[in-house]
C-alpha positions as CSV (number, residue, x, y, z in Angstrom):
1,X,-9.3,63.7,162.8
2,X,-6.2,61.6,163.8
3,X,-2.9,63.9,164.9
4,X,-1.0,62.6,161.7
5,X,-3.9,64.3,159.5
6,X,-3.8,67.2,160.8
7,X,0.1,67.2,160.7
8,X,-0.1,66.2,156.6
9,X,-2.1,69.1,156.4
10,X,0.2,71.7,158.4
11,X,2.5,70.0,156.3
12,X,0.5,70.5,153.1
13,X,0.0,74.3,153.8
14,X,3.4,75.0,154.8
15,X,4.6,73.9,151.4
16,X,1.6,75.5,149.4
17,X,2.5,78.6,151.6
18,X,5.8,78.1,150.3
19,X,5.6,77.2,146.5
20,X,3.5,80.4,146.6
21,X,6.0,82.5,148.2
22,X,8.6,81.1,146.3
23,X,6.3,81.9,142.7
24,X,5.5,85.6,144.2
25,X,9.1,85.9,144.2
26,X,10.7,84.3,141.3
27,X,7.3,87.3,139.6
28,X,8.9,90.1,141.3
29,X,11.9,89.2,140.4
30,X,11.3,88.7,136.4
31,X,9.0,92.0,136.9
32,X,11.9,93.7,138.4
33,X,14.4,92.6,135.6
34,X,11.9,93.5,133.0
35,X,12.0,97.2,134.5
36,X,16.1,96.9,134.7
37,X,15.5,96.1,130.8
38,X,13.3,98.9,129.9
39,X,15.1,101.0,132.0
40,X,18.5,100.3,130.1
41,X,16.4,101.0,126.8
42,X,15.0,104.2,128.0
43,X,18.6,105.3,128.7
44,X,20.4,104.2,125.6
45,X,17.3,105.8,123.5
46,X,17.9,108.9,126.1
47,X,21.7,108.9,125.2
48,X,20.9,108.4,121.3
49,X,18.5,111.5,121.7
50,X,21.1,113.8,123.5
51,X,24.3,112.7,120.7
52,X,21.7,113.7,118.1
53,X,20.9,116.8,119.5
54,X,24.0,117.9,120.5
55,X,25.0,117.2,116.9
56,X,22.0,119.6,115.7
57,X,23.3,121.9,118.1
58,X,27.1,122.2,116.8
59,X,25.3,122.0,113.4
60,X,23.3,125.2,113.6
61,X,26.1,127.3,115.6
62,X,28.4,126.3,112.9
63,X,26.4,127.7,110.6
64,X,25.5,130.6,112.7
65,X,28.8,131.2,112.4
66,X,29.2,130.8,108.8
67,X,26.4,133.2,108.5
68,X,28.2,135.9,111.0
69,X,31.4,135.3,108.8
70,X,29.7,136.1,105.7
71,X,28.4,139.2,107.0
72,X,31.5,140.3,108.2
73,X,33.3,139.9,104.7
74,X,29.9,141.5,103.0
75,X,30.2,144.2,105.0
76,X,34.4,144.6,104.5
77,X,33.2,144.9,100.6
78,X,31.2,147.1,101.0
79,X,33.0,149.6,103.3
80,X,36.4,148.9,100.3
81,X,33.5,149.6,97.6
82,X,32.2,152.6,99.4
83,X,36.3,154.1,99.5
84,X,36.6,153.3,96.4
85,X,34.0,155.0,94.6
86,X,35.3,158.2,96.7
87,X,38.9,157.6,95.6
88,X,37.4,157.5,91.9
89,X,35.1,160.8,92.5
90,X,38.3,162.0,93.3
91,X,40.2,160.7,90.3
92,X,37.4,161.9,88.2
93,X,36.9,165.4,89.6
94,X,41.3,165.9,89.6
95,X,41.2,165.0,85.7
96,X,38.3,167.8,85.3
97,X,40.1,170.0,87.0
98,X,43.9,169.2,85.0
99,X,41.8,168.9,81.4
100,X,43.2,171.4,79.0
101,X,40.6,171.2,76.5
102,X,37.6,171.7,79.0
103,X,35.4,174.7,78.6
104,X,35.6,177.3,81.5
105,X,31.3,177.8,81.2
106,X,31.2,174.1,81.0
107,X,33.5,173.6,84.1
108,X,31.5,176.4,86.3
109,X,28.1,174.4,85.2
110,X,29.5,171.4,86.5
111,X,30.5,172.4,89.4
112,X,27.1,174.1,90.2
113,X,25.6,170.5,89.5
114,X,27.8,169.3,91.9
115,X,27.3,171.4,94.4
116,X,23.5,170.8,94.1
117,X,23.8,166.9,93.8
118,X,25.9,167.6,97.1
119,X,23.1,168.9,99.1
């Protein structure tokens, strides 16, 4: 083989070597902008995810405290319903007491039924 053969074919490899190093590249590149890609996507889908979430989130503690809200006020009517059915025991056992046309037995058997009911 003549020196300018072997030359064309350094030649030749040097610029297969290249063109493949130069394709291996321009791959890892693409592959690497793919991965920026779906790595962008993963976030905004991440992002998407967390708003909804956090959205659930206010969701149920508003309603939580709804709920607690309602219970207070349940509880407030029921503490105003409990004093007054005392204040009308009260009222009711005053006008026995004032009534001018009760019976005297009647008022003693009353107030024996009372006091049982009471214990």
């Amino acid at each position: 083989m003549s020196a300018g053969a072997i030359v064309l074919i350094v030649i030749a490899a040097i610029v297969v070597i290249a063109l493949i190093a130069l394709v291996s590249q321009r791959q890892r590149v693409k592959r690497i902008e793919q991965r920026r890609v779906q790595r962008n996507e993963l976030r905004d889908e991440a992002r998407i995810r967390g708003a909804r979430a956090e959205r659930e989130r206010a969701t149920a503690e508003e309603q939580a405290a709804a709920a607690r809200r309602q219970a207070a006020e349940a509880e407030e009517r029921t503490v105003r319903a409990r004093q007054e059915q005392a204040v009308a025991e009260e009222h009711e056992t005053r006008a026995r007491e004032i009534d001018p046309d009760r019976d005297d037995r009647a008022s003693d058997q009353e107030s024996e039924t009372e006091r049982a009911e009471s214990a």
